[in-house]
C-alpha positions as CSV (number, residue, x, y, z in Angstrom):
1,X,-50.2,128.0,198.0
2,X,-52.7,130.1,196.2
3,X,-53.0,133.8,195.8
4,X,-52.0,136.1,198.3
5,X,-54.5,137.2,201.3
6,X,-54.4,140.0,203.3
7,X,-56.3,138.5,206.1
8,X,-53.0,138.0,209.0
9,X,-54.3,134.9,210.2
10,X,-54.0,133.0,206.5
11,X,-51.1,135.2,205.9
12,X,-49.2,133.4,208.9
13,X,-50.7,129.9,208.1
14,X,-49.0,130.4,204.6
15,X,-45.6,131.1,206.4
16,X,-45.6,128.2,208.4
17,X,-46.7,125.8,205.8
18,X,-43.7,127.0,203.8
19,X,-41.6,126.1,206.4
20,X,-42.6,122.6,206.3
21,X,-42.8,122.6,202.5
22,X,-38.8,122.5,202.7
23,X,-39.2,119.6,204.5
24,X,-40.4,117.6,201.3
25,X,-42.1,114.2,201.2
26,X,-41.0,112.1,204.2
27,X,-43.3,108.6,204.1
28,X,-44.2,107.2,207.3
29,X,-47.4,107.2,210.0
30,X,-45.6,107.6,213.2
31,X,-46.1,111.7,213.1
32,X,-49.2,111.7,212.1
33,X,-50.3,109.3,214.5
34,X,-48.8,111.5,217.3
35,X,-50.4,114.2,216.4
36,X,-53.9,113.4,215.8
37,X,-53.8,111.4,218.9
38,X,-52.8,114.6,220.6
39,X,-55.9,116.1,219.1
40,X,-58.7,113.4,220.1
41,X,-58.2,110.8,216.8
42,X,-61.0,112.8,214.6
43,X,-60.1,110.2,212.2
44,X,-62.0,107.6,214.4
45,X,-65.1,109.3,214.2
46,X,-66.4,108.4,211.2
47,X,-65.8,105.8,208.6
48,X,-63.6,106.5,205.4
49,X,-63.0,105.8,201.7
50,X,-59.8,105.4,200.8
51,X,-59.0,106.0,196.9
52,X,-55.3,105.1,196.0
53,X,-53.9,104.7,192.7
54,X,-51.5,106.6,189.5
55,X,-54.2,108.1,187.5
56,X,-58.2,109.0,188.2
57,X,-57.7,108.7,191.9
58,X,-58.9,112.0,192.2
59,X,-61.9,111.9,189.5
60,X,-63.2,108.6,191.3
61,X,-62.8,110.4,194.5
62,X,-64.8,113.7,193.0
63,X,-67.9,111.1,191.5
64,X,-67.8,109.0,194.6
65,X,-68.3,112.0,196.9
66,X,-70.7,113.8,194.5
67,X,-72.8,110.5,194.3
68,X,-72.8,110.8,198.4
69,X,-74.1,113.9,197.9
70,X,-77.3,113.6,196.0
71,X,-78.3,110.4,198.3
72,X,-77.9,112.6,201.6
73,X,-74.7,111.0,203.1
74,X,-72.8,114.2,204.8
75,X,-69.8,113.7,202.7
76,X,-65.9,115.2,203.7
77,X,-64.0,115.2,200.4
78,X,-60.0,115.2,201.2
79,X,-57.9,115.7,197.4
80,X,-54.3,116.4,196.6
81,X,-52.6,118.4,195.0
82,X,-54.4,122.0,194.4
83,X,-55.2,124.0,191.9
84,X,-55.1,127.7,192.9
85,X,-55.8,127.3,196.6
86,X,-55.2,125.3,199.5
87,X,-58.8,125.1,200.8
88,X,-60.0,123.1,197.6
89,X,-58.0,120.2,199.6
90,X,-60.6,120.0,202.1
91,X,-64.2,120.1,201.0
92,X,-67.8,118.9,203.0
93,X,-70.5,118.5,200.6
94,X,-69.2,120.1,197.5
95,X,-67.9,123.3,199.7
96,X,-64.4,124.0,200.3
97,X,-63.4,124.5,204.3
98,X,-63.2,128.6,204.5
99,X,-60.0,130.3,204.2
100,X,-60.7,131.5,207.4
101,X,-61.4,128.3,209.4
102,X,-58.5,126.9,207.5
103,X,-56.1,129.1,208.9
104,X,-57.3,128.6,212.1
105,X,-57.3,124.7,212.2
106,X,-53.6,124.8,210.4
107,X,-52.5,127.6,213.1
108,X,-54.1,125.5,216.1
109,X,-52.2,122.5,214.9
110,X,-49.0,124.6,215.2
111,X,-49.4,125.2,218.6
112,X,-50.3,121.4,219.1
113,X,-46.9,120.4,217.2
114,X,-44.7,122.7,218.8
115,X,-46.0,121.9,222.2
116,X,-45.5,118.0,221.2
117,X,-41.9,119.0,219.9
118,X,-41.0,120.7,223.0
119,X,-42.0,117.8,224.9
120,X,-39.9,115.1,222.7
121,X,-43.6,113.5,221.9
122,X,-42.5,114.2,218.1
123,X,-39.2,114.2,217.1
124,X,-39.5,115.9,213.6
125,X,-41.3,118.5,212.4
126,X,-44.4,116.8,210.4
127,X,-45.0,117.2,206.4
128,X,-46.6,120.3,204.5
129,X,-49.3,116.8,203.8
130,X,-49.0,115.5,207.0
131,X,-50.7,118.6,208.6
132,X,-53.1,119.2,206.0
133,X,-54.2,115.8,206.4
134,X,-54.7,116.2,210.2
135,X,-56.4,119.4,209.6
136,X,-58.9,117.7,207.1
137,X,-59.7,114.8,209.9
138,X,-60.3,117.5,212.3
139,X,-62.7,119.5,209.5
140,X,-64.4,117.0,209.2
141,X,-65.3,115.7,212.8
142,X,-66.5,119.4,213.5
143,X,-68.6,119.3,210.9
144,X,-70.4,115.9,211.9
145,X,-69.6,113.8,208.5
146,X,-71.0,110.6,207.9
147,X,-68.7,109.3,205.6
148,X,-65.1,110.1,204.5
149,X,-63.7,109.7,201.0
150,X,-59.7,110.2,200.9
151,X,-57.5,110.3,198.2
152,X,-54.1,109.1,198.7
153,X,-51.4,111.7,198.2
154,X,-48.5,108.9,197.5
155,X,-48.2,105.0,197.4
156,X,-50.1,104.3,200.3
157,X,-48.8,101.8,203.1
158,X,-47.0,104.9,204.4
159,X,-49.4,107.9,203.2
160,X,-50.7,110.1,205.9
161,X,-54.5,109.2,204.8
162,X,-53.5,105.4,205.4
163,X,-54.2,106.2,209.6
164,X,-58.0,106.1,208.4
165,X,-59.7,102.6,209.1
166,X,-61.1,102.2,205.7
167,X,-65.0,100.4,205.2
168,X,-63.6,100.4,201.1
169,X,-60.0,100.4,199.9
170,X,-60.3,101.4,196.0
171,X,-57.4,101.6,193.5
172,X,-57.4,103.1,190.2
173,X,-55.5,102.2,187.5
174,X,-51.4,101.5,188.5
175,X,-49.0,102.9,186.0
176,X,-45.0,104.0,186.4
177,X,-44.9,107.4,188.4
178,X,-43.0,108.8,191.7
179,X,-40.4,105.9,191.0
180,X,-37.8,107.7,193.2
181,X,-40.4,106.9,196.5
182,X,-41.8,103.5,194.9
183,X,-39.7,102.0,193.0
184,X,-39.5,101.3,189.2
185,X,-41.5,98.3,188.6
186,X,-45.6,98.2,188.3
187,X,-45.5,95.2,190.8
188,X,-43.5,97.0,193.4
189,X,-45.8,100.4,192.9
190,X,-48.9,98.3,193.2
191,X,-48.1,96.4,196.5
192,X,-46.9,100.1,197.8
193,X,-50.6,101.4,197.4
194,X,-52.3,98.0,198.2
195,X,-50.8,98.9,202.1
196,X,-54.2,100.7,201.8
197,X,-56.2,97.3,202.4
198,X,-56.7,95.8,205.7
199,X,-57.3,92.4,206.9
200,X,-60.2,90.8,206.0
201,X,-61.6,94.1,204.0
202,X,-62.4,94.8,200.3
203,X,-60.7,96.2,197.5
204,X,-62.3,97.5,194.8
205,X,-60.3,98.1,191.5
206,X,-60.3,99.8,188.4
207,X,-58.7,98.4,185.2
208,X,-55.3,96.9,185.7
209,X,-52.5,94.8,184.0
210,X,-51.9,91.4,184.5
211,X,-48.8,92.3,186.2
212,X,-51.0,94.3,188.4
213,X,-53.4,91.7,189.2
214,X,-50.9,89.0,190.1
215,X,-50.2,91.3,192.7
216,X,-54.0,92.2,193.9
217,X,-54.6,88.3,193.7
218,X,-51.6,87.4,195.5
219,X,-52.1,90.5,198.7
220,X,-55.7,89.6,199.1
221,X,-54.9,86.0,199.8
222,X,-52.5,86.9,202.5
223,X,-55.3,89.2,203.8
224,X,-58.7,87.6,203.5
225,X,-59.8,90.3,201.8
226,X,-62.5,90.4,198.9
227,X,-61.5,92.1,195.7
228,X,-64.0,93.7,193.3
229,X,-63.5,94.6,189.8
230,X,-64.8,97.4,188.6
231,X,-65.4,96.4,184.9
232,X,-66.9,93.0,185.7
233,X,-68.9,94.5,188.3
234,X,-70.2,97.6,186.0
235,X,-71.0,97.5,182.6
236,X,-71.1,100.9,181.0
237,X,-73.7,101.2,177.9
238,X,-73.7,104.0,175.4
239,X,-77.3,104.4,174.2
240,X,-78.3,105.9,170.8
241,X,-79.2,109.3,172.1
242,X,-75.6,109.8,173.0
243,X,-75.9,109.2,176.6
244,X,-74.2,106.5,178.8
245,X,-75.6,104.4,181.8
246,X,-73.8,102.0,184.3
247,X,-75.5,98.3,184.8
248,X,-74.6,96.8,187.9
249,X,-75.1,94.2,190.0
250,X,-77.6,95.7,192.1
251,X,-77.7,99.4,190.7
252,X,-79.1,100.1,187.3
253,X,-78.4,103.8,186.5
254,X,-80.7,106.1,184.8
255,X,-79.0,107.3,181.2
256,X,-77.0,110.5,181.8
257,X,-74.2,113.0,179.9
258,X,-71.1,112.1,182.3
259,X,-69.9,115.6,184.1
260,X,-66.3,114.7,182.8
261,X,-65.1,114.4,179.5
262,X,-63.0,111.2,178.1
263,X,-63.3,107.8,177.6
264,X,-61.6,107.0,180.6
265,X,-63.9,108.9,182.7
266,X,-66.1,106.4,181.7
267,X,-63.8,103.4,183.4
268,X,-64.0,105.7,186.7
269,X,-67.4,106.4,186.9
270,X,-67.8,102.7,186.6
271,X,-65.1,102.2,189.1
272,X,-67.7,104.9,191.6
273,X,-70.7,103.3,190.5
274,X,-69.4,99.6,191.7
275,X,-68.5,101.6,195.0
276,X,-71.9,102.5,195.7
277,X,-73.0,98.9,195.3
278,X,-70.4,97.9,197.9
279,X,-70.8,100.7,200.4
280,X,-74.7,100.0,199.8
281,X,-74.5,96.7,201.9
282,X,-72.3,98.5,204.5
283,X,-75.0,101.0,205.9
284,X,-75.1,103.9,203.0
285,X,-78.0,102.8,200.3
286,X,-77.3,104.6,197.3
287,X,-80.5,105.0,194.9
288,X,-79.5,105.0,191.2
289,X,-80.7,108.2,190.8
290,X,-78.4,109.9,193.2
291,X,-75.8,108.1,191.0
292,X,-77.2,109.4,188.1
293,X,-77.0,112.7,189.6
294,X,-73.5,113.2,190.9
295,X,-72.1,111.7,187.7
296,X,-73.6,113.8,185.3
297,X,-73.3,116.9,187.9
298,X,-69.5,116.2,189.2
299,X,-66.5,119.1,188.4
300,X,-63.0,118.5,188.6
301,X,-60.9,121.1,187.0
302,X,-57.9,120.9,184.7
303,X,-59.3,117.4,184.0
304,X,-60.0,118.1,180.1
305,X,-61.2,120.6,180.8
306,X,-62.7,123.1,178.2
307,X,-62.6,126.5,179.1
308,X,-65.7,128.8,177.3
309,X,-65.2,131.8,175.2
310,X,-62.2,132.1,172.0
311,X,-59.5,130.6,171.1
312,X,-61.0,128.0,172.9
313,X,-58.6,126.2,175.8
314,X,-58.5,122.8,177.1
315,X,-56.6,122.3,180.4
316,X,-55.2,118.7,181.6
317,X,-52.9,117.7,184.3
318,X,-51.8,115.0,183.1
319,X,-48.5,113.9,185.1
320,X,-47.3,110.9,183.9
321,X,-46.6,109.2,180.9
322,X,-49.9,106.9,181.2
323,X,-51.9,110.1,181.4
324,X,-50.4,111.7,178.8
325,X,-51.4,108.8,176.8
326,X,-55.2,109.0,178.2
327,X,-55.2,112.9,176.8
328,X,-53.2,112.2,173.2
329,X,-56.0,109.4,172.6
330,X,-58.9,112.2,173.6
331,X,-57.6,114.7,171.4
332,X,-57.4,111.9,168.3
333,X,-60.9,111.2,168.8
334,X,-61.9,115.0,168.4
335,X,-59.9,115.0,165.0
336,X,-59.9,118.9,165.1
337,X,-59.2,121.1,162.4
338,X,-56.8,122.5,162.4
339,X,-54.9,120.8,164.8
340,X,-54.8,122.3,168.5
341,X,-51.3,124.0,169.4
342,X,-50.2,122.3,172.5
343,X,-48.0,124.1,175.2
344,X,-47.1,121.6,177.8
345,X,-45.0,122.0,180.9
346,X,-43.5,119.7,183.3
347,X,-41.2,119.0,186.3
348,X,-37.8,117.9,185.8
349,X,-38.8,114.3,187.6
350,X,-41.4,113.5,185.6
């Protein structure tokens, strides 16, 4: 939950949220729905990006909301997991909520739940996600966003962030991970975490298998929804002097050096580039140059990420075998010598 505060008010948020922590993961929208209704829907007042997916969910999510940014759009950034503290969940323009007002939204929605449990409205206790999710939609109405990008926190038809009404449903690449929740096959995972599209709306994808895209094909038939590719929609050129830019359909980005390191950051940041082209005929014109700027200017730690000073230290999260992959591949194409030590750790899941 992040380090230890003295301040009582975050002290007694952190209680409480360990309480529901034991709960676990529990899928399903019907709390959720009862409690933000209970709180005036903040979800319904502005419209939302939805970014599901196994890997680079959250590194689209980052560029897409940096991009916002830089072209003026009052941008709410919801992520999942943490690093070191809960407020880097909840972020408006590049600045996490303040420990302070996050205590008192989680503690206000205490008082909502227990009053909703004492009057049968909810039957269970809601998630650890489940409030922090409601506590984001209500960030973000107090603080007059425009636009909403959400990363999914698991699968997605019964994800806590699926209660948004999405203008753009976006999904990363789908690989094997959370099997116990989703099931073991690609095909199963995907059409979990396609529950993110709606009728007659449009997907935007990133790379995916064939296996995959049978899938994709198949759910946006039954829904009359459009699907975008990402890497037929956005070409990504390197240019000699060691930068990259993104050619589009309608957006032709100014060369840049990409704020995040990999190869693969390269497929996301074409992936966030091809979202601006969509959400630029849906009311938010994106200039390239804003692109330019929130690409080349976006952080997300413990993505390879290269800590100064010596020995030198690179941090990854990756959490699944595809990821792993993604990060054995990067550290190839340094060809160090000598080679780095590794110390990896991981759950007993994964």
């Amino acid at each position: 939950m992040g380090e230890p505060r003295r301040d009582p008010e975050y002290r007694r948020m952190e209680l409480y949220l360990r309480s529901l922590e034991r709960l676990g993961i529990r899928l399903g929208l019907d709390n959720v729905h009862r409690l933000l209704e209970a709180i005036g829907n903040p979800h319904r007042r502005y419209p939302a990006v939805l970014v599901a997916g196994t890997n680079g969910k959250g590194s689209v999510a980052a560029m897409l909301a940096a991009i916002l940014r830089r072209a003026g759009v009052r941008t709410g950034l919801y992520t999942s997991p943490h690093l070191l503290g809960l407020e880097e969940r909840i972020a408006v323009d590049g600045r996490p909520i303040p420990p302070d007002r996050l205590a008192a939204g989680i503690l206000s929605l205490r008082d909502t739940i227990h009053s909703l449990l004492r009057s049968g409205a909810l039957r269970t206790p809601p998630t650890l996600f489940e409030v922090t999710t409601a506590a984001a939609f209500a960030y973000f109405r107090a603080e007059d966003v425009r636009l909403a990008v959400l990363e999914v926190g698991l699968g997605g038809r019964f994800d806590a962030t699926n209660v948004a009404d999405p203008l753009l449903s976006i999904l990363t690449p789908v690989a094997l991970d959370h099997q116990e929740f989703l099931g073991d096959t690609l095909a199963g995972i995907a059409a979990d975490k396609l529950g993110i599209l709606r009728p007659g709306g449009v997907l935007l994808s990133g790379s995916q298998t064939s296996e995959v895209r049978e899938v994709i094909r198949k759910t946006c038939r039954e829904q009359g929804a459009a699907w975008v590719e990402a890497p037929q929609a956005v070409r990504v050129v390197r240019c000699p002097t060691g930068t990259v830019s993104f050619l589009g359909r309608r957006i032709e980005v100014p060369p840049l050096i990409p704020g995040l390191a990999g190869e693969h950051q390269l497929d996301n940041a074409a992936t966030a580039v091809a979202a601006c082209e969509i959400l630029g005929g849906r009311g938010f014109p994106i200039p390239p140059e804003a692109v330019r700027d929130g690409l080349a200017a976006v952080q997300w730690p413990g993505r390879l990420q290269l800590l100064p000073g010596r020995p030198r230290w690179l941090l990854d999260g990756a959490h699944n075998p595809a990821a792993a992959r993604v990060l054995a591949e990067y550290l190839r194409r340094r060809d160090e010598d000598p080679a780095p030590v590794t110390i990896f750790g991981t759950l007993r899941d994964k």
